[in-house]
ZAKE-454473 format. One line per field, with one value per residue (C-alpha): z, y, x; residue in three letters; residue number from 1. Coordinates in Angstrom, 3 decimals. Layout:
// residues N
up = c(Z/...)
north = c(Y/...)
east = c(X/...)
res = c(ALA/...)
n = c(NUM/...)
END
This chain:
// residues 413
up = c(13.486/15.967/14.348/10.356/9.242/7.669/3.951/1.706/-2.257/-1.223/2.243/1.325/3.970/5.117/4.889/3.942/0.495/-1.794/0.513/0.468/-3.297/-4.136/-2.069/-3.604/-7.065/-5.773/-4.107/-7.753/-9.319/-6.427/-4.853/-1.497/0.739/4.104/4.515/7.800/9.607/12.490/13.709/12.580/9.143/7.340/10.346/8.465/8.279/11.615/13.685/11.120/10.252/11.492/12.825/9.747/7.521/4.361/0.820/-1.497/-4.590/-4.808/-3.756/-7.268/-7.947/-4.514/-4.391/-6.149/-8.911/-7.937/-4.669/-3.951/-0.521/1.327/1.818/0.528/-2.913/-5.756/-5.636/-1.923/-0.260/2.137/5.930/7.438/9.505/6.109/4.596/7.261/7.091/3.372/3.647/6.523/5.012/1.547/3.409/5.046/1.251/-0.269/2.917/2.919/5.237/6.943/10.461/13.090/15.362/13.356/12.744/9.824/11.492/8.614/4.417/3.506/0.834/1.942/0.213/-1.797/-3.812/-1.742/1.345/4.825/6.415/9.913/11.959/16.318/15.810/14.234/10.681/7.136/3.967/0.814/-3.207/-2.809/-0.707/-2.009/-0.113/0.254/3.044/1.170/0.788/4.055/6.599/7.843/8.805/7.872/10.117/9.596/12.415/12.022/15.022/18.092/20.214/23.426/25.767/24.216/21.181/20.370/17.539/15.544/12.516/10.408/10.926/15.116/14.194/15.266/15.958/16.794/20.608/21.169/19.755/22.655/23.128/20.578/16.576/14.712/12.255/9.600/7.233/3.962/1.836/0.013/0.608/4.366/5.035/3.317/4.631/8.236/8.024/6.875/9.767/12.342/10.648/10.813/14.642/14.924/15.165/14.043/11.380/9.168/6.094/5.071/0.937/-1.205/-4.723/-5.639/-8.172/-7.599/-9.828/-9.818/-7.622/-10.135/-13.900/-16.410/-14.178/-13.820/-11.067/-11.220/-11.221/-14.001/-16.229/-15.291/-16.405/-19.975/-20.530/-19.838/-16.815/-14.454/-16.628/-17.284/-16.487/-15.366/-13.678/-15.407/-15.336/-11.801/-10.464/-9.088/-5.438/-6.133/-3.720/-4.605/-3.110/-2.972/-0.760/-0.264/2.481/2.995/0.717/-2.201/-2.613/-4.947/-2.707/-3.168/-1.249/-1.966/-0.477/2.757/2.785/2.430/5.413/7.823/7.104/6.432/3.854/3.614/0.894/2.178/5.641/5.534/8.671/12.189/15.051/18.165/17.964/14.703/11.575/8.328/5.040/1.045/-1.037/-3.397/-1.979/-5.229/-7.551/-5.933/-6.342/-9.982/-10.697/-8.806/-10.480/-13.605/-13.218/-12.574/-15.627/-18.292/-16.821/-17.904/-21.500/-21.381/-20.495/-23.087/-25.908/-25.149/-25.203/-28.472/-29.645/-27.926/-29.082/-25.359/-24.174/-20.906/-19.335/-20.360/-16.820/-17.793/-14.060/-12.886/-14.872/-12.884/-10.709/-7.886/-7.032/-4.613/-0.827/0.215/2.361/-1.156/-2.567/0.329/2.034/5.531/4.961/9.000/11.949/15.303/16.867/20.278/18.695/16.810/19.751/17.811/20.313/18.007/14.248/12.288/10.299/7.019/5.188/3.869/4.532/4.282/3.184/5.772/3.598/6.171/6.877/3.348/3.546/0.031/-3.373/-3.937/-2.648/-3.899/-2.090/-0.405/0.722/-2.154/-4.226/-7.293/-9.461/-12.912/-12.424/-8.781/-10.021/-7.751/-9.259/-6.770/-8.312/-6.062/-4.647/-5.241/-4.408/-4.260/-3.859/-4.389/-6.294/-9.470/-9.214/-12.580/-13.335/-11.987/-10.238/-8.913/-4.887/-5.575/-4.197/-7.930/-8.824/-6.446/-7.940/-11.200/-10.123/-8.437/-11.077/-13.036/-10.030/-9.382/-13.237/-13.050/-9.845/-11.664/-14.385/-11.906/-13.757/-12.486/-13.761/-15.369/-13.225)
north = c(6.325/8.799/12.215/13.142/11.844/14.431/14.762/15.236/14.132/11.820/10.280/9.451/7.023/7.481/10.330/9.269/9.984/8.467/9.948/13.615/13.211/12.628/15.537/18.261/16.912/16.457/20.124/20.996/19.945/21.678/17.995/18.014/15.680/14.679/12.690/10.459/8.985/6.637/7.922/11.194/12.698/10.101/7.891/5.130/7.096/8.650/5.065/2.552/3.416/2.784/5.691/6.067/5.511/7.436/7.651/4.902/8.011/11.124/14.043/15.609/12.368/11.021/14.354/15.542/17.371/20.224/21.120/20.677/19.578/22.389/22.914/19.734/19.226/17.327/14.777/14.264/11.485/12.795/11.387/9.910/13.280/15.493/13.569/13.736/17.559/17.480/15.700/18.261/21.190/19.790/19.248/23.236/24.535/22.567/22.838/19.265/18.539/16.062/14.993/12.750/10.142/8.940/5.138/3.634/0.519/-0.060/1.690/0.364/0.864/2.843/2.566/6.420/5.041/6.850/5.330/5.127/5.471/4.296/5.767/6.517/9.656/9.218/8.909/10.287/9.468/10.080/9.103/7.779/6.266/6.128/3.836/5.133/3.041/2.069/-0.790/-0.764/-1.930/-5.180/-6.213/-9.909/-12.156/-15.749/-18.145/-20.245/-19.510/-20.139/-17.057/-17.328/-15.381/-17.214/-14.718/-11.753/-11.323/-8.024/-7.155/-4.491/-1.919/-2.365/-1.852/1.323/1.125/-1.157/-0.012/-1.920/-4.965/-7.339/-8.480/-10.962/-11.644/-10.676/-12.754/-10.672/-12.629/-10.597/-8.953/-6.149/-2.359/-2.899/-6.310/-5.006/-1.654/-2.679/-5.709/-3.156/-0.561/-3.679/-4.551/-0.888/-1.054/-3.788/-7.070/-10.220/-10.205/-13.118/-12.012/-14.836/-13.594/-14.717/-13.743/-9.815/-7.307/-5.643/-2.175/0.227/3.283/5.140/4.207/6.588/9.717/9.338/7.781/4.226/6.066/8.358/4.891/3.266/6.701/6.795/3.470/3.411/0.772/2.855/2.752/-1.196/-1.924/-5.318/-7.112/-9.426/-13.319/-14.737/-11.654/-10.070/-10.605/-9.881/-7.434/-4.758/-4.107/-0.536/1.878/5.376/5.456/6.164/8.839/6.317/3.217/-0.086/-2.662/-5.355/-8.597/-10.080/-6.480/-7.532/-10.949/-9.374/-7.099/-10.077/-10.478/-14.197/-14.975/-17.329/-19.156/-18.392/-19.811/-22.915/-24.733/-24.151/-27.711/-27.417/-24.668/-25.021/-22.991/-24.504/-22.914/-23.299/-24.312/-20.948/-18.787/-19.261/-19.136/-15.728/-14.429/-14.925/-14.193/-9.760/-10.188/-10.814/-7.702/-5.446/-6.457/-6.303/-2.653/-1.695/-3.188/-1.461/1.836/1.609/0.755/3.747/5.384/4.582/5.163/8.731/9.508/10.874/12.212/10.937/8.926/5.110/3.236/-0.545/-1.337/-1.330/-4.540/-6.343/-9.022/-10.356/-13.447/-14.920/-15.639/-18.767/-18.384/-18.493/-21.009/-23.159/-22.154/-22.926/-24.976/-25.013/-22.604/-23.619/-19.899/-20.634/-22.080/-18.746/-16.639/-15.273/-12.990/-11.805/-12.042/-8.881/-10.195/-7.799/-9.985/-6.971/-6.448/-7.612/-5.780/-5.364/-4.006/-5.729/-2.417/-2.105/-3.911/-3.485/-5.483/-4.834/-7.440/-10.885/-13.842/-13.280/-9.747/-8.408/-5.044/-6.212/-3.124/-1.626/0.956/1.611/2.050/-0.465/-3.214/-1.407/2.038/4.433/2.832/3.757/2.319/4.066/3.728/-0.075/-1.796/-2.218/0.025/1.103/1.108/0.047/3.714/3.529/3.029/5.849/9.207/10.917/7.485/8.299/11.848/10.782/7.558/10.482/12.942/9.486/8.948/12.385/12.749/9.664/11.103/14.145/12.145/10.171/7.169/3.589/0.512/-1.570/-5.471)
east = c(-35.571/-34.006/-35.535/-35.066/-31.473/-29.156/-29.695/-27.019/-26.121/-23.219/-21.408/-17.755/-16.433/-13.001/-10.899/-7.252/-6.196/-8.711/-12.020/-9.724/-9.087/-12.799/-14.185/-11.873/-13.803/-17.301/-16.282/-15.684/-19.066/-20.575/-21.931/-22.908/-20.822/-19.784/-16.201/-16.995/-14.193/-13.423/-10.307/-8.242/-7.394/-4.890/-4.862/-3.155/-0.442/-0.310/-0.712/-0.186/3.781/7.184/8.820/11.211/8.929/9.698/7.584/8.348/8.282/9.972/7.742/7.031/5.544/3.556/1.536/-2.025/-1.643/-3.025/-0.559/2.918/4.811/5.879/9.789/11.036/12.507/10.659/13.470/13.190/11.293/8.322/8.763/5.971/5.315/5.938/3.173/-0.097/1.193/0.602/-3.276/-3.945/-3.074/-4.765/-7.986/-7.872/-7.038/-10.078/-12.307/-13.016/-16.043/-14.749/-16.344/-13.956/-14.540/-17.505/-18.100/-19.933/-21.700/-24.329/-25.473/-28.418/-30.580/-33.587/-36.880/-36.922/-33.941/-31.474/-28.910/-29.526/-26.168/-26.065/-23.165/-22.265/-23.638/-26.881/-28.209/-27.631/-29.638/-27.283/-28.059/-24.187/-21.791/-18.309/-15.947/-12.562/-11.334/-8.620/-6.154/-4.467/-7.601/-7.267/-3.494/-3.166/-1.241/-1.008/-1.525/1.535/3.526/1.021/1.356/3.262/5.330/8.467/8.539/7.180/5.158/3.217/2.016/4.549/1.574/2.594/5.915/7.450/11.287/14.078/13.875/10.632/11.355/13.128/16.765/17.448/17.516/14.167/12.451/10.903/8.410/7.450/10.046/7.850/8.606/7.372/9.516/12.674/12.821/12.380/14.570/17.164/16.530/16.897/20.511/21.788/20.293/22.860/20.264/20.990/18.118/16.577/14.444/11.746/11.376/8.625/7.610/8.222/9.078/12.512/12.668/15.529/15.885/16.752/18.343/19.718/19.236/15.953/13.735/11.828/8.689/9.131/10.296/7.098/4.945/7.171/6.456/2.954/3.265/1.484/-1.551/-2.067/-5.396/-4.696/-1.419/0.057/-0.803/-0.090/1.144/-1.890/-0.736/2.925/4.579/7.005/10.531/11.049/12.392/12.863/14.907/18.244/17.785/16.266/17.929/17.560/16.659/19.361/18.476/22.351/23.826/21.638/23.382/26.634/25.863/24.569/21.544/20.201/17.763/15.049/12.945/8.244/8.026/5.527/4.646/6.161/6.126/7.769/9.430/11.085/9.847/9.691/10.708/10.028/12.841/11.792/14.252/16.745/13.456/12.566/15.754/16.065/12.709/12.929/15.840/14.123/11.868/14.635/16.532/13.615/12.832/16.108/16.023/12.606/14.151/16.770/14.884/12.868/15.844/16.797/13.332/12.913/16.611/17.000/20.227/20.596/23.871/24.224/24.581/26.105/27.111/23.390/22.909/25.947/24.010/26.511/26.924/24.506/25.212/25.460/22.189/20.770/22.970/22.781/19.218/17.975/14.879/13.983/14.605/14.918/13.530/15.149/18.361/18.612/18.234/14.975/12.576/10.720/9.038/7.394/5.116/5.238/1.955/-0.260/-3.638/-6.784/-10.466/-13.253/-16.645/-19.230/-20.803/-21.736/-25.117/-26.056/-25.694/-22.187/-20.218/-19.688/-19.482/-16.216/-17.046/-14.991/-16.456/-18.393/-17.361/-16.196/-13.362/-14.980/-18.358/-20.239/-22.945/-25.407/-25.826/-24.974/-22.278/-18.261/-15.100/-12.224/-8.162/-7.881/-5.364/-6.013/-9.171/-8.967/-5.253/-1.425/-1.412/-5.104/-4.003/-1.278/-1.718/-1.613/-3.550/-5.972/-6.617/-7.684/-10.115/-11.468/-12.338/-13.808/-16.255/-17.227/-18.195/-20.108/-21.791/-22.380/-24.027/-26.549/-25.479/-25.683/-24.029/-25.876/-26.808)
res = c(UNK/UNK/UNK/UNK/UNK/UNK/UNK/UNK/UNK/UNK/UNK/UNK/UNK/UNK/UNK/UNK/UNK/UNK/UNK/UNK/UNK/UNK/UNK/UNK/UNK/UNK/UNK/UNK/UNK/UNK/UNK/UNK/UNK/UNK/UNK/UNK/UNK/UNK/UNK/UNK/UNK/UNK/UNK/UNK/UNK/UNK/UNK/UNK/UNK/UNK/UNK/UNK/UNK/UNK/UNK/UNK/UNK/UNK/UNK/UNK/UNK/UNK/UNK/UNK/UNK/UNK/UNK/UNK/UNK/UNK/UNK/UNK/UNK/UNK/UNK/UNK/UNK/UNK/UNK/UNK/UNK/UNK/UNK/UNK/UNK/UNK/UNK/UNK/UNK/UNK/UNK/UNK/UNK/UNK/UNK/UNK/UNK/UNK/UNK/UNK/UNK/UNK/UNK/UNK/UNK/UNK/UNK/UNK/UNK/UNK/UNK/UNK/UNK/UNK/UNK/UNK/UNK/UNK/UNK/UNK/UNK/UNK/UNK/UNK/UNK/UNK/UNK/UNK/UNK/UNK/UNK/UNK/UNK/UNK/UNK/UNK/UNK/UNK/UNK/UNK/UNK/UNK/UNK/UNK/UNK/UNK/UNK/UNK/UNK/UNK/UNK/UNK/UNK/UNK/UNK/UNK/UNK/UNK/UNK/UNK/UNK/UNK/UNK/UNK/UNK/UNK/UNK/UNK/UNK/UNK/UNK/UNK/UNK/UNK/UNK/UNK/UNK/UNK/UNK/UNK/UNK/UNK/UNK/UNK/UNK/UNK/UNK/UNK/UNK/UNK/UNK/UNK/UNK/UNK/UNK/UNK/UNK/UNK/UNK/UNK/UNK/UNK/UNK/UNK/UNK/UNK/UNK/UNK/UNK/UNK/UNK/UNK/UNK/UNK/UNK/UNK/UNK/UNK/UNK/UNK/UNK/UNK/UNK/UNK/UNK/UNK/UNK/UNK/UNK/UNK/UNK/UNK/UNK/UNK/UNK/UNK/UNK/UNK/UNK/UNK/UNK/UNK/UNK/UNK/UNK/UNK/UNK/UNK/UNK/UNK/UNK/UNK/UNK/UNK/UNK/UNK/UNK/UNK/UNK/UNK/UNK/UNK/UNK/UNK/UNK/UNK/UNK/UNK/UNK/UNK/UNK/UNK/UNK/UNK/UNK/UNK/UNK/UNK/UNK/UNK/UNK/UNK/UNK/UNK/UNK/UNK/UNK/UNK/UNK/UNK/UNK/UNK/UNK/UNK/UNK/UNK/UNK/UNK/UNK/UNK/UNK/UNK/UNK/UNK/UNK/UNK/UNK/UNK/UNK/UNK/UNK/UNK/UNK/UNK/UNK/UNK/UNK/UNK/UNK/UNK/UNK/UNK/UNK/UNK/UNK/UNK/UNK/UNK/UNK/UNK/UNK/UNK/UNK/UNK/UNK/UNK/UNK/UNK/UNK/UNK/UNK/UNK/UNK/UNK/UNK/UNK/UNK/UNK/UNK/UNK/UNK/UNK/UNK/UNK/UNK/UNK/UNK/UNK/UNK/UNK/UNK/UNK/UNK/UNK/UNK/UNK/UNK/UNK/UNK/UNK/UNK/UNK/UNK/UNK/UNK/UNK/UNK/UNK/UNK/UNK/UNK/UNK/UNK/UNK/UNK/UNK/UNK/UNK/UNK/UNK/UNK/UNK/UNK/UNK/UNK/UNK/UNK/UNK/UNK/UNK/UNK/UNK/UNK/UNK/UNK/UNK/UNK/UNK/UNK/UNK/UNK/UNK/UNK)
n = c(1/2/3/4/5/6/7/8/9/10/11/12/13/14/15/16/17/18/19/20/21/22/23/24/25/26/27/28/29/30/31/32/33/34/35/36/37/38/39/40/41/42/43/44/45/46/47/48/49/50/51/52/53/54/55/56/57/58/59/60/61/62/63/64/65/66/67/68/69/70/71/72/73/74/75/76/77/78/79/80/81/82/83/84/85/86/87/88/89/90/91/92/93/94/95/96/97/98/99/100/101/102/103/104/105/106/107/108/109/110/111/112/113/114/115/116/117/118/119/120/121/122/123/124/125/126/127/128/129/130/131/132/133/134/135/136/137/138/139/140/141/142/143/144/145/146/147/148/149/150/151/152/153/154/155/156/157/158/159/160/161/162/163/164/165/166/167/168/169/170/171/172/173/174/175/176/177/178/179/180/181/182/183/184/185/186/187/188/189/190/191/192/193/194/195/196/197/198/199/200/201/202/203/204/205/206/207/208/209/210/211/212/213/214/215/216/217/218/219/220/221/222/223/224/225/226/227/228/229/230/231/232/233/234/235/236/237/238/239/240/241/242/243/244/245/246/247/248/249/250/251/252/253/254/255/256/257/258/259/260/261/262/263/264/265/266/267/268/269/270/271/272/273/274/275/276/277/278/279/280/281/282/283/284/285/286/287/288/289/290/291/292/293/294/295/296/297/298/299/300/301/302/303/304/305/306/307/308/309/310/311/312/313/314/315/316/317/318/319/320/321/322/323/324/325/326/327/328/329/330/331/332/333/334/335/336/337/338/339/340/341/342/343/344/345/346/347/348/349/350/351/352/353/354/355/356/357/358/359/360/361/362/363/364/365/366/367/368/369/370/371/372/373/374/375/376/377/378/379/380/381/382/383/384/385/386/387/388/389/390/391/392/393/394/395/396/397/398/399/400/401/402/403/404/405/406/407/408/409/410/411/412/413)
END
């Protein structure tokens, strides 16, 4: 060892939302801690964003608790620059003790019981290490077009604006909140877009005055402690831009756009597609609809006065991109430079050298309390609830850990 490591009662690891979140409440049990992080405060969404970029919630509901955004309206939807001004002003107002430009390259478990924590700067022995790297580490990008000169190609966390995206039509392959809402910036820039769409939930903007958010919170969606069957890895197509808008795939086909079923298999230069696009369709569809019966039976059953809305349950007719789909692509054909890959990400937890990982590198945990004790995960999907990767979410998988911290209580192997 390079001297005595730095002692203190717990190293959080990462210092975006969920790693900001849990040192306010470890701040609050007066817990010694140190936030480490690789890059800057909220990096993710200083690098990692489109230009545009816009909340997916209304500010009185993306937000802690405990402060406010600053000179926006509750109803409004934070911009990407609105929102690392938020986290930074949040970490001055708490004091977090956050240190920059520090990697994690190894936690280990040391032989007093505690956690060596090996970083670029030196050591640190902790009793905990709470993860908060979040969901959003590893971008995922499928190797099915070979990468060439021919057509440009980047992940949707490389994506910035239309301006850097060559001459041409654009491919974009993933129609969650990322897919859709850049697909839609491209057609307003005036490109000849095609939207590859697989399986995805499709909620209102708003219904009955009030937004999609606040329907999920009434009806006690936020809080499910498990998705339902099969739709664990289902994306959702939301979008606060534009001021907050319901994202309608058929509107997008009536404005140019051309829509296609999950791409499958790409051979000289021609891309292959599903024949789901129909099924997918139906299926947001589906979603969307049984929200709104859900919201007006609570109605009823709240005997709330709020403004019936019949026209939101008026489904067009589809396109005939749906009705007649496009089950290859010829890119060159199309005049297609280039193809945003909107796929998600991928988790990265090879640092954490201790018993709580399984097989496949995933956490081993219940409600982020790790099967090694000692160890915490934090902001995941799922983590403990619908909401648990949400900013608010965040907040209150927070207060959990910290009391569990508090407690010195492991999980039982």
């Amino acid at each position: 060892m390079r001297g005595n490591p730095e002692q203190t009662n717990t190293v959080i690891v990462g210092a975006g939302q969920a790693g900001l979140a849990m040192s306010a409440h470890l701040t609050t049990h007066n817990i010694s801690h140190i936030i480490l992080e690789k890059h800057r405060l909220v990096e993710r969404w200083r690098t990692a964003r489109w230009d545009s970029l816009v909340a997916n919630g209304p500010a009185w509901h993306d937000r802690f608790p405990v402060q406010e955004f600053a000179d926006i309206s509750g109803d409004d939807f934070a911009t990407r620059e609105e929102i690392v001004s938020y986290f930074e002003h949040f970490a001055d107002a708490v004091k977090a003790p956050v240190r920059c430009g520090i990697e994690v390259s190894a936690v280990t478990r040391h032989s007093d019981g505690g956690f060596l924590v090996e970083t670029n700067s030196g050591q640190i022995m902790a009793e905990n290490v709470v993860a908060a790297t979040g969901p959003f580490q590893t971008p995922v990008m499928p190797p099915l077009v070979p990468q060439d000169d021919a057509i440009q190609q980047m992940h949707s966390s490389d994506y910035r604006n239309p301006q850097q995206l060559r001459d041409g039509a654009v491919l974009v392959i993933g129609a969650g909140s990322s897919g859709a809402q850049i697909a839609d910036e491209l057609l307003r820039a005036g490109r000849r877009v095609y939207l590859a769409i697989g399986p995805h939930d499709r909620p209102p903007r708003r219904y009955r005055g009030k937004d999609f958010v606040w329907w999920l919170g009434v009806l006690g969606k936020w809080q499910m402690k498990t998705p339902p069957a099969g739709k664990a890895h289902v994306t959702i197509a939301v979008s606060g831009a534009y001021g907050g808008r319901t994202v309608d795939f058929r509107q997008f086909a009536e404005r140019g756009m051309t829509l296609l079923g999950m791409a499958t298999a790409y051979e000289d230069g021609v891309l292959q597609f599903a024949d789901d696009l129909g099924r997918n369709i139906r299926d947001g569809d589906a979603n969307y609809l049984a929200l709104l019966d859900e919201a007006d039976a609570y109605v009823v059953r709240e005997g709330l006065n709020v403004p019936e809305e019949p026209e939101a349950k008026i489904i067009g007719p589809d396109p005939a991109c749906v009705t007649q789909p496009l089950r290859q692509l010829d890119l060159a054909a199309a005049d297609i430079s280039g193809i945003i890959w909107a796929t998600g990400y991928g988790q990265d937890f090879g640092w954490l050298q201790v018993d709580a990982l399984d097989a496949d590198g995933r956490p081993r945990h219940q409600n982020g309390i790790a099967a090694e004790p000692g160890i915490y995960f934090l902001g995941l999907p799922w983590l403990t609830m619908r909401g648990s990767s949400f900013i608010w979410g965040v907040w209150e998988d927070a207060a959990m850990l910290a009391a569990h911290i508090v407690k010195g209580n492991g999980m039982p192997r």
